[in-house]
N, C-alpha and C positions, 0 to 999 in steps of 0.2 A: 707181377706180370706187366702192369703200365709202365715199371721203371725199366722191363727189357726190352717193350712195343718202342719204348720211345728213343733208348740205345739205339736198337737196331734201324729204327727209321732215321735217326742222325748219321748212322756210318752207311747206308745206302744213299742218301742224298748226296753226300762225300764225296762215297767212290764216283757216282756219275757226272757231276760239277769235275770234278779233278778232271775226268775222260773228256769232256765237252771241251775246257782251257787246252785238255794235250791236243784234241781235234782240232781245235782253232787254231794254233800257232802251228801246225803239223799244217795246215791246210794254207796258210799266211806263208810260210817257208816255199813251200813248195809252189808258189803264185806269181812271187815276187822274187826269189834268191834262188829258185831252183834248187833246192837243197829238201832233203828229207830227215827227221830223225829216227826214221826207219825203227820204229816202235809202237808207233801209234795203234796198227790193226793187233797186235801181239795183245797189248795192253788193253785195249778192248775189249778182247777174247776173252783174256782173265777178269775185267772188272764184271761180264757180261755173266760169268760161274758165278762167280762169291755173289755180284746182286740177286741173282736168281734163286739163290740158296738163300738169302737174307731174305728175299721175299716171301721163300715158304712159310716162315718162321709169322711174319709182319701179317699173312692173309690168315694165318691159323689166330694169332692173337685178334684179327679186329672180325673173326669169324667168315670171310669175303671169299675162302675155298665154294668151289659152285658144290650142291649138292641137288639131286633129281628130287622136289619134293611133291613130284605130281599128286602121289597119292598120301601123303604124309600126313594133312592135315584132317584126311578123311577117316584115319586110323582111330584107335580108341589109345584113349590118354594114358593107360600103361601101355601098348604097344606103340607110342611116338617115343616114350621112356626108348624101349631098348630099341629101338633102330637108332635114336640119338646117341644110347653107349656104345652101342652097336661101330659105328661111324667114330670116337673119339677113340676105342680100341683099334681100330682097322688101321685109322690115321698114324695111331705111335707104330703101328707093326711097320707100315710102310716105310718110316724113316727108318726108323731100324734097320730095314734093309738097304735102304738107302748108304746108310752109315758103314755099313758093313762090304758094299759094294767098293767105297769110296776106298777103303782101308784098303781092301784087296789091290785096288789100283796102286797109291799109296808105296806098299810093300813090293809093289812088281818096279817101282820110280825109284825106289833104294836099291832095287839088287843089281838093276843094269846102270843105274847112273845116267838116267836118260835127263835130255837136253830138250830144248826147242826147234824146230827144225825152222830159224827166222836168225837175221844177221846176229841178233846179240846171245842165240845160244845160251837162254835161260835155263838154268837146273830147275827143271820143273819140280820138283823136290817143296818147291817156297811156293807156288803158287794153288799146288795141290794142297800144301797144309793147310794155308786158310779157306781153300774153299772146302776141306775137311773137317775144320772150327763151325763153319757155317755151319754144316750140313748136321754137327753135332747138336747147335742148338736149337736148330728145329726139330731134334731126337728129343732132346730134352723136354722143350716146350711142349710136343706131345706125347709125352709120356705121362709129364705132370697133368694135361686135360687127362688124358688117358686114367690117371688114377683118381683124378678130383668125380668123372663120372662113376666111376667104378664102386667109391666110397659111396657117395649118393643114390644108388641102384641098390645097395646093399643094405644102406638104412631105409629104403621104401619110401624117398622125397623125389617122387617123379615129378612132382612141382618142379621144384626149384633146377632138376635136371634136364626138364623140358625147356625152361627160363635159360640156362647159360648156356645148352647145348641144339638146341632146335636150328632147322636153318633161319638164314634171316631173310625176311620177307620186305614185300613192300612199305607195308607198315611199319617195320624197325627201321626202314633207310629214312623212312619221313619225318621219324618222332627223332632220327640222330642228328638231323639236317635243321632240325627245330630248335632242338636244344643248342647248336654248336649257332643259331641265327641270334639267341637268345644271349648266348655268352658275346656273343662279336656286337650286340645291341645295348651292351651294359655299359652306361656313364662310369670312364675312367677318371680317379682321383674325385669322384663325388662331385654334387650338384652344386653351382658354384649361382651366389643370388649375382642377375644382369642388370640389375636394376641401378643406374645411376645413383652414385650418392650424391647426398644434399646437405648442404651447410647454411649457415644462416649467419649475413652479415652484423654490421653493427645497428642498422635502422631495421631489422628482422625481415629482411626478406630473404627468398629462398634461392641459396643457388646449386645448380648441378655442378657436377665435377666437370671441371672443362669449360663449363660454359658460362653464362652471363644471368646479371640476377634478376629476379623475376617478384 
């Protein structure tokens, strides 16, 4: 799962850098040369689907979906169990439909051959697939929560299912904000001794590096 949090948070970054450089020289053209590439809103549109779908995916893995936990923690520790499965079930139905919405659309863009209604008349065909790609791996990724709680509800470890599925609190955002202060605090390539060296002429006195004998 970190090797797909961290996929997808690289091709999200991507699209939007890419969108920002077309922004700026679309915005440069049109300032100075009166000219447009007459793409830039089109391309937008699209980077704006697939990142939105990318981000379903990136908030389900780093757990950051809002959940109401008003009364959550007042509940008794098997019943935060199943409102927690509760919630990782709901979550894969939803994509699912999601997914299934997409497709439909999808099949109606193949029967008619439809286009973009924008100078370059893009076959939408290409931009619907990958925001279809997206929207599958956010099917995916909660399916797999979906069945990782389901396993754990069924062996009777409402611990560890309270632990990976609970919402997250102020107190996880503190203790991740700690640890990540912890890692950014760590002496890179190890601790190196600052301590002048010293040698020792031919009448033995002592000299530093660089400098004069003493």
């Amino acid at each position: 799962m970190k090797r797909i949090e961290t996929l997808a948070s690289l091709l999200f970054g991507g699209i939007f850098l890419l969108l920002s450089v077309l922004v700026s020289v679309e915005t440069v053209l049109r300032k100075f040369f009166s000219m447009s590439l007459q793409g830039a809103d089109e391309l937008g549109g699209y980077a704006l689907a697939v990142g939105g779908t990318l981000a379903f995916s990136l908030a389900l893995l780093g757990r950051t979906h809002i959940r109401i936990d008003l009364f959550h923690e007042l509940l008794p520790r098997r019943m935060q169990s199943l409102m927690n499965w509760l919630s990782a079930v709901l979550m894969a139905v939803f994509a699912g439909i999601l997914v299934w919405i997409t497709w439909r659309v999808i099949t109606e863009t193949m029967d008619y051959g439809s286009t973009a209604a924008t100078p370059w008349a893009t076959p939408l065909i290409y931009p619907q697939s990958v925001w279809f790609v997206s929207l599958c791996t956010f099917a995916l990724v909660a399916l797999g929560f979906a069945l990782r709680a389901t396993w754990l509800l069924l062996r009777g470890d409402s611990e560890t299912l309270n632990v990976e599925f609970h919402p997250r609190g102020v107190s996880d955002e503190v203790k991740e904000e700690l640890n990540d202060f912890e890692q950014r605090s760590q002496p890179q390539g190890g601790s190196r001794d600052l301590q002048p060296q010293r040698s020792e002429d031919r009448d033995g006195n002592h000299i530093a590096a660089g400098g004069m004998a003493k």
